[in-house]
C-alpha positions as CSV (number, residue, x, y, z in Angstrom):
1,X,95.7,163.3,52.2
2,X,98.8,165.7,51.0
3,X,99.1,169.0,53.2
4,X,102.3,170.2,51.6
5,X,104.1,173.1,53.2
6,X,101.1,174.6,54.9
7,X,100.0,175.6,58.3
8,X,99.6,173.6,60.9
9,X,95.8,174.1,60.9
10,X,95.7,172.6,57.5
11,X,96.5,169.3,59.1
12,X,93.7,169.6,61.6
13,X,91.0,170.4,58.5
14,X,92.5,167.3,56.9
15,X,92.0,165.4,59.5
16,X,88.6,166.3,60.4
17,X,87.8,165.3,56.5
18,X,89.3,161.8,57.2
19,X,86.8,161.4,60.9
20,X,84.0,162.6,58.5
21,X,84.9,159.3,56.2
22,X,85.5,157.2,59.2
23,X,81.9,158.1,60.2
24,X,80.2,157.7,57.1
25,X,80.9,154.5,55.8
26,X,81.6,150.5,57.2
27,X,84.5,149.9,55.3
28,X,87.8,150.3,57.6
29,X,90.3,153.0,56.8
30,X,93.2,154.1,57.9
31,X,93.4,158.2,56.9
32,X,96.4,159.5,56.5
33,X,98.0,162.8,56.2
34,X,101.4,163.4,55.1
35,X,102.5,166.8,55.5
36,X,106.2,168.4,54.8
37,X,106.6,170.1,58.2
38,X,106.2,169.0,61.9
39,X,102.0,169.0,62.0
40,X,100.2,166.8,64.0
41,X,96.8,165.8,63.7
42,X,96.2,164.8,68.0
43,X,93.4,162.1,66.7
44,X,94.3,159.2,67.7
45,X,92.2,157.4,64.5
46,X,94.5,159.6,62.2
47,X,98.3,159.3,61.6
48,X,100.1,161.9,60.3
49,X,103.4,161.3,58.7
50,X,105.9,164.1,58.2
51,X,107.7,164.7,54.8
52,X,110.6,166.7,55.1
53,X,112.3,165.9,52.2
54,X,109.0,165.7,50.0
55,X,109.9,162.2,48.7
56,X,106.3,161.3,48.8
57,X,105.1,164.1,47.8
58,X,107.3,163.6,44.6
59,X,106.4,159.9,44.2
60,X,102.8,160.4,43.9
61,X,103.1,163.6,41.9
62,X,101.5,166.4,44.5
63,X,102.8,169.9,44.3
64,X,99.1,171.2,46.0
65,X,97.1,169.9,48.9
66,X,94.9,166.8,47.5
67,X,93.4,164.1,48.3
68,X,94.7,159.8,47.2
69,X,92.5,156.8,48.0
70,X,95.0,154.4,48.3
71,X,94.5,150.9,48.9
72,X,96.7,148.5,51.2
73,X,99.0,147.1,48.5
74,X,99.6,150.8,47.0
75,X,97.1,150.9,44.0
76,X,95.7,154.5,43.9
77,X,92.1,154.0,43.8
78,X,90.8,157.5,43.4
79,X,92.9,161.1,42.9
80,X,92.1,164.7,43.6
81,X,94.8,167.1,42.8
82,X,93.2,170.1,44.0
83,X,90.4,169.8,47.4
84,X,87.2,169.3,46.1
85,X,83.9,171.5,47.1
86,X,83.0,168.6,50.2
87,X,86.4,166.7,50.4
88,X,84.7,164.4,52.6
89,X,81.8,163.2,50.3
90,X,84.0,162.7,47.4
91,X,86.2,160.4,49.3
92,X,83.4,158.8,50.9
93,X,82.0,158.1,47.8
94,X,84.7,157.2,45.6
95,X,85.3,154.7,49.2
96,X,82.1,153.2,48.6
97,X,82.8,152.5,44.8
98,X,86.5,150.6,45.2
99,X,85.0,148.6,48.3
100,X,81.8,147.2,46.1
């Protein structure tokens, strides 16, 4: 999940969208959400990973907040470049199809 420059609530609405996934489905994840300032997330099932210099931002192509499904060796399974209606059910859903 990619914050960009945003407040620091942001990161806390992403990261209640990745708890949401947690809950909802059997397959493990690991949620994410890369931000370009100092936000934290205070979840300890939720990493958030500061981009200062956007360089992953820029490698995956986000200029907006969206949402990635990537898997572990980097393939990106599913892509949202703007927030969906329920962020939540699309990932959950788009989790369900890559892990059948």
């Amino acid at each position: 999940m990619f914050q960009r420059r945003r407040h620091a609530a942001d990161a806390k609405t992403l990261a209640a969208i990745a708890q949401r996934v947690r809950a909802s489905t059997d397959v493990p994840v690991r949620p994410i959400v890369i931000t370009t300032d100092a936000a934290t997330t205070h979840d300890a099932n939720v990493v958030a990973l500061n981009d200062p210099t956007q360089h992953t931002h820029d490698t995956y192509g986000v200029s907006t907040p969206g949402l990635y499904l990537i898997r572990p060796d980097g393939y990106i399974a599913a892509r949202w470049t703007e927030m969906p209606a329920d962020p939540a059910a699309e990932l959950t859903e788009a989790l369900r199809q890559v892990a059948a």
